[in-house]
Each structure stands twice: as C-alpha cells, then as structure tokens.
C-alpha positions in Angstrom: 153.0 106.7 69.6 151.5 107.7 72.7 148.1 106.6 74.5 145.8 109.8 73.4 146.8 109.5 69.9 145.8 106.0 69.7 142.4 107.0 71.6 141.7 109.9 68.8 142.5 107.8 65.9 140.1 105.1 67.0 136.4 106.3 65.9 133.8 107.5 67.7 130.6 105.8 68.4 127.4 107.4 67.0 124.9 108.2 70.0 121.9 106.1 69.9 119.0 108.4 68.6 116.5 106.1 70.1 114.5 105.9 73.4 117.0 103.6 75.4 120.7 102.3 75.1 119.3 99.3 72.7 116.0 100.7 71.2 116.3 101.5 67.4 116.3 104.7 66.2 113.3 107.0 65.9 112.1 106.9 62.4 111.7 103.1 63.1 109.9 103.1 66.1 107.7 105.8 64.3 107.5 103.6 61.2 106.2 100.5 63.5 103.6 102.6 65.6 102.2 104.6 62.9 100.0 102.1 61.1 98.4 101.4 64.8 97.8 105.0 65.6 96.4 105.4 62.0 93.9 103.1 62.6 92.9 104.1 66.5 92.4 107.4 65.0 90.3 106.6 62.0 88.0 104.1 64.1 88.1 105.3 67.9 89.1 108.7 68.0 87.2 110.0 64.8 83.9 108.6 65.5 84.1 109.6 68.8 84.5 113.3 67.8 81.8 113.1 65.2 79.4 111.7 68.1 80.1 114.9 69.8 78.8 116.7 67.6 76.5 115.0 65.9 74.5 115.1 69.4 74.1 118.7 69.2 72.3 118.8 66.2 69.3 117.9 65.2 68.6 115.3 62.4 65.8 114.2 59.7 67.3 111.3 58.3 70.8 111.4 57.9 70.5 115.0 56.9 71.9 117.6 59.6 69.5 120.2 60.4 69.8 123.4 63.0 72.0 123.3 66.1 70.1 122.2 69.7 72.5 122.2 71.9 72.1 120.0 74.9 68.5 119.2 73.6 69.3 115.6 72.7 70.5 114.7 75.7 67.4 116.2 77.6 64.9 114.1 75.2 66.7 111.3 76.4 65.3 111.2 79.8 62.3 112.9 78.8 60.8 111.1 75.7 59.2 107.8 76.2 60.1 104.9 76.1 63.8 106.2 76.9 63.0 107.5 79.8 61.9 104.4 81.0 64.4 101.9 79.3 67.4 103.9 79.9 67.3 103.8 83.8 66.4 100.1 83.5 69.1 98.9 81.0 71.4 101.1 83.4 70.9 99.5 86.8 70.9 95.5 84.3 74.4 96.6 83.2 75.2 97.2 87.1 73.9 94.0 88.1 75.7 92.3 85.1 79.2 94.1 86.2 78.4 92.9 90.0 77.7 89.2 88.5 80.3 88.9 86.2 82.8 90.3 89.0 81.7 87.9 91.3 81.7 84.6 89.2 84.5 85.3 86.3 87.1 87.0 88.3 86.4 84.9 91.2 86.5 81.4 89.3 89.5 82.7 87.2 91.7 83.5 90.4 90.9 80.0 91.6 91.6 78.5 88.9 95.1 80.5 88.5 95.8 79.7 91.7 94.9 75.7 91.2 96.9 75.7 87.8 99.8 77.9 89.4 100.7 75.1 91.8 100.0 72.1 89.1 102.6 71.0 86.7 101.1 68.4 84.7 98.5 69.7 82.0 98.8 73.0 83.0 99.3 74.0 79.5 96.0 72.0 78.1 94.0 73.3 80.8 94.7 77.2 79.9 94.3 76.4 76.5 90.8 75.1 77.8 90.0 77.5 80.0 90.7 80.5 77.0 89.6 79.2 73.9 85.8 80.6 74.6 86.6 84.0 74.4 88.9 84.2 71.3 85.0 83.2 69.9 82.7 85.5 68.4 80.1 86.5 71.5 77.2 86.3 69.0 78.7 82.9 68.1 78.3 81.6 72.0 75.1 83.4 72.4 73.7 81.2 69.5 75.3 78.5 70.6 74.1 78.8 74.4 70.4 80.0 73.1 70.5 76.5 71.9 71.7 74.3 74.8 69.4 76.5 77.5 66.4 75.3 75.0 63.3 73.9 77.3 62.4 72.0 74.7 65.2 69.7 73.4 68.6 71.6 75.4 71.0 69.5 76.6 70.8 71.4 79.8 67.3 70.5 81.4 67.8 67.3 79.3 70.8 66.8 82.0 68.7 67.6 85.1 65.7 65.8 84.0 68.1 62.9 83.5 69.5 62.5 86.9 66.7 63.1 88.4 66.5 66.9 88.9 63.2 67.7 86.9 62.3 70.3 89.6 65.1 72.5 88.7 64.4 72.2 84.2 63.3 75.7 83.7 62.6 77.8 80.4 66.0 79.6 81.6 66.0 82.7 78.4 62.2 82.8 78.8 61.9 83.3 82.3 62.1 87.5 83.1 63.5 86.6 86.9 65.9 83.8 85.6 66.6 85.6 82.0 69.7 88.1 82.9 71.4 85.8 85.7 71.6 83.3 82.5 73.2 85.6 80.4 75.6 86.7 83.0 76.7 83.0 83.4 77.2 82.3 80.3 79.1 85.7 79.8 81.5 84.8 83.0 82.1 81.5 81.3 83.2 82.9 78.1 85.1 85.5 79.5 86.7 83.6 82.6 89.8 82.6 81.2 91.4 85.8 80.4 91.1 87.1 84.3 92.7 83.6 84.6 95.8 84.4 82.6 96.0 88.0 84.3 95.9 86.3 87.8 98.4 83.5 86.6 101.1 86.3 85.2 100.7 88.4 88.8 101.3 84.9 90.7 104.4 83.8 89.1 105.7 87.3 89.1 105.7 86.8 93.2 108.9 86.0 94.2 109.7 82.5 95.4 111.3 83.5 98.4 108.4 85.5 100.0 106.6 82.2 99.8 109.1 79.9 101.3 110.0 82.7 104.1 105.8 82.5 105.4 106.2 78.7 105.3 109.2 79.0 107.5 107.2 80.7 109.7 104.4 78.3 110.2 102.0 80.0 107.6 98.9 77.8 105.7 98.0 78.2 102.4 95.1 79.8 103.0 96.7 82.6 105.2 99.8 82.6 102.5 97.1 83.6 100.0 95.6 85.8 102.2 98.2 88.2 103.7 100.6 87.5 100.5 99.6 86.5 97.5 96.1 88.4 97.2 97.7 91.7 98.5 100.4 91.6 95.6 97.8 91.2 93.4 96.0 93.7 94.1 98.0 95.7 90.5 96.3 92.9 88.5 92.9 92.9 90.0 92.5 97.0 89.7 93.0 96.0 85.5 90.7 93.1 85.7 88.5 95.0 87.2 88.4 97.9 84.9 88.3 96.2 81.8 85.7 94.2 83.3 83.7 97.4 83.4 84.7 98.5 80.6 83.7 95.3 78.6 80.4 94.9 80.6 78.8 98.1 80.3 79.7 98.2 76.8 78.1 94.7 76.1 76.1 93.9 73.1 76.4 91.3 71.4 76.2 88.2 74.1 72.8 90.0 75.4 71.2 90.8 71.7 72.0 86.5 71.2 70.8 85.5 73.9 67.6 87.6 74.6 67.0 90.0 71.2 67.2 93.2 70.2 64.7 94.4 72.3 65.7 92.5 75.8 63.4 90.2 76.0 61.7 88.2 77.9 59.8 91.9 78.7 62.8 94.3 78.9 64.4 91.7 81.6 68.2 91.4 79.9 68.4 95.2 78.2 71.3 96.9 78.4 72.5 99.9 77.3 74.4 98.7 74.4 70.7 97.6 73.3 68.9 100.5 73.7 71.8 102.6 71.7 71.1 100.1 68.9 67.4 100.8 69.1 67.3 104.6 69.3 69.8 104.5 66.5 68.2 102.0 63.7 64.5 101.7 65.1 64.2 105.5 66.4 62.5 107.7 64.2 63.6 110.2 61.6 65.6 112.4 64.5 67.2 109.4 65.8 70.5 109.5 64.3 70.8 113.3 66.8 69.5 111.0 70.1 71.8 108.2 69.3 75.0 110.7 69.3 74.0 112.2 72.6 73.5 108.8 74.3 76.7 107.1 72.9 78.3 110.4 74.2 76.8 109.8 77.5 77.8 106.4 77.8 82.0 107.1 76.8 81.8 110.0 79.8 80.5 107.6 82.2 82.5 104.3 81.2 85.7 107.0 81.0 85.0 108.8 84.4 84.7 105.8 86.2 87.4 103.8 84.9 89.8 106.6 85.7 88.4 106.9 89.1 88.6 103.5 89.5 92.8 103.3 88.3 93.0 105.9 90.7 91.8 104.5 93.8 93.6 101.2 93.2 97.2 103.0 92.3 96.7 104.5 96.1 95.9 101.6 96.9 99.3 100.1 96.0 101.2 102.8 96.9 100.3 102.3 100.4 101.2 98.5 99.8 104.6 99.7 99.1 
C-alpha cells in the first residue's frame, strides 16, 4: 500500500469555525456575549435613544404632549435658574477633571512606580491602595462628610492636636474650600485604579530597555523620563479618558458630600446635579428639559473622549 492511500484513508480535520486557530466555534462565542450585549442594550443603548427623543417633546407630567423640536435644549440656556447653574456646574466639573488629573493620576503613577521596584508587601499595599473604590461613592461621601466635621471630625481634631489650630477649617461648609475637598477625597477613592493601569504599562516594559540606559550611565529619574513615561503614554491616554469620563459624569461623591443642591451656595454643583434637579425638582415640563440636557451631556462627554483617543493614538504612532 502506497503513501497517498494511506494519506486519504486517514480523516480529515474539520476547519475551525471560530475566530482564531484555538477560539471555539461561533454559536459559543455568541452564546457567552449575548447575555452582556442584552443587557448594554436594555440599559445603555435604550435609554439613550429614548432621551433622544424624549427631548423633543414636550411634557406635562409623564404624559407626552406635541413635538418642539430643539425647544428643550434652547430653555436650557434661556430659563432661569439653568441658565445660570448650567455654565457654573460646567466650568466645577472642569476644575474637578483638572484636580482629579493632577492629584489621582499623579499619586497613582508614583505610587506604581514605588511598588513596581518593591518586592516585599507589594501585594498588601495594592490591595490598600484599591479597596476604596470597589466602595459605594455615596458610602465614602458619608463616611468623609463625617471625618471633615468642624465639630467632632477626626480631621481638625488631628490639626488642633499637633498643634495646627490655624489650619481646622469648616472644610464642606466653606464655598472657597468646599469643591477642592471633594476633589480630594474623590482622587483618594479613585487613586488606586490609575495605580494598577500604570503598574500593568510598567511591567509590560521590557527588561532589557532598562538595563541597556543603565549601561549607558542613565539615573532613574532620566530612565523615567525618556523611557518609562514615553511608553506609557498608551496607558495614560485611557486613564485619562475614563478619568473624563467618570468625572464629568459624577454624582454621587458630590450629592454626599455637599447635597443635592451643591451647597455651601452652588460652590460643589456639577452637572450630574443639576440633571437630577431639572428632572425630579423641575416642574411639570421637566421630564422634556431633562432629556435634552442628558442628551447634551452624552454628545459632549462622547465628542471629547473620541477626540481625545485620537490625539493620543497619533501620539503613539509617532512614538513608534
């Protein structure tokens, strides 16, 4: 018996009907993402659509009345008070991005970088660092609402002790010292996930670019510099869009911390606020106004964000 009639009696494989040489076959790939894609449509997509149009109608009640077209979104910069708390709670939700950029992503890439060159308690430490944000932000806003006290908080209790009483301060009551409070306290919560980001980008360098600038005479600081920091620079484009995403979308940290109405005097609203407002505390059109300005805010947060992907994919390209 010859060669090729060996080779034709042996059977054929069947061709893998999945997406790679070892993925699983379709129907089970479709079987795992549909329950996911179920519920992003149900939750995200869906309401989404129905703001859309919802904001082009007016509303008494809950009931739908006559179509207005873009009327919605004109009352919103026209009828008081939104024409005055809109522009404000815009330009606090700039100022907490800007702060939260400068203290969470900042203090999370150092302390990547000091855990990245640490071996013992490494683990314990990121567990440390993370734990605060797998918490409820309503939870740490209670919890910090209560330890910024001037009357009993362990925080001026602290500065009075060592003999700081010149710096004890009704921090949440304060307008000037009101939002910079809530954007610590939302950096310290949220710090330890930019951490984890930064610590994956860091040990995804490769060993031998490292050793190769100490070979040639380089410090630390200039290895972090002109190495370490420019290779991250796919890492910090994400950090830095969910960190937009997540800030101009905050809620819950601010309505803990200072109320549903922004308080001390407006000083700590945000946009996620005034939505809330229009929406439950509006009027009997409301539910019309509401729709227009969540619309507004998912075009903006969307537009940017993609704007923002772009610039830093250039940016690595040229790194390339």
């Amino acid at each position: 018996m010859t060669e090729n009639s060996e080779a034709k009696k042996k059977p054929r494989r069947k061709a893998n009907v999945g997406v790679g040489q070892s993925a699983p076959p379709w129907p089970t790939i479709i079987a795992f993402l549909l329950p996911a894609f179920v519920l992003y449509a149900v939750f995200m997509v869906w309401p989404l659509i129905q703001s859309m149009y919802f904001s082009m109608y007016e509303f008494k009640g809950l009931s739908r009345e006559g179509f207005v077209g873009l009327d919605n979104f004109k009352e919103l910069f026209t009828r008081y008070p939104l024409n005055e708390q809109l522009p404000r709670a815009f330009m606090h939700n700039i100022a907490f991005f800007v702060g939260t950029m400068a203290i969470q992503n900042t203090m999370g890439l150092l302390f990547a970088l000091l855990l990245y060159g640490s071996r013992k308690g490494k683990r314990f430490f990121q567990t440390v660092y993370t734990t605060p944000y797998l918490i409820s932000a309503l939870v740490v806003g209670y919890l910090w609402s209560l330890m910024l006290n001037p009357l009993f908080g362990p925080v001026n209790q602290i500065l009075k002790a060592i003999g700081l009483d010149a710096l004890a301060h009704p921090w949440l009551g304060d307008p000037a010292t009101a939002l910079p409070a809530i954007i610590l306290v939302n950096a310290w919560q949220w710090m330890g996930f930019p951490m984890l980001l930064f610590a994956a980008g860091l040990a995804n360098i490769s060993e031998e670019i490292r050793e190769a600038a100490r070979m040639d005479g380089a410090t630390r600081w200039q290895l972090f510099r002109k190495i370490e920091l420019p290779l991250l620079t796919p890492v910090i484009g994400i950090v830095t869009v969910l960190t937009f995403i997540g800030n101009f979308n905050a809620f819950g940290i601010v309505w803990s911390l200072g109320g549903v109405d922004g308080g001390p005097a407006g000083s700590t609203d945000v946009l996620g606020l005034v939505f809330y407002r229009t929406a439950f505390r509006g009027g009997i059109d409301a539910f019309g106004l509401a729709s227009a300005l969540a619309v507004l805010m998912f075009f903006f947060i969307f537009g940017i964000s993609t704007i923002a992907l772009k610039k830093f994919r250039k940016v690595e390209d040229q790194l390339t």
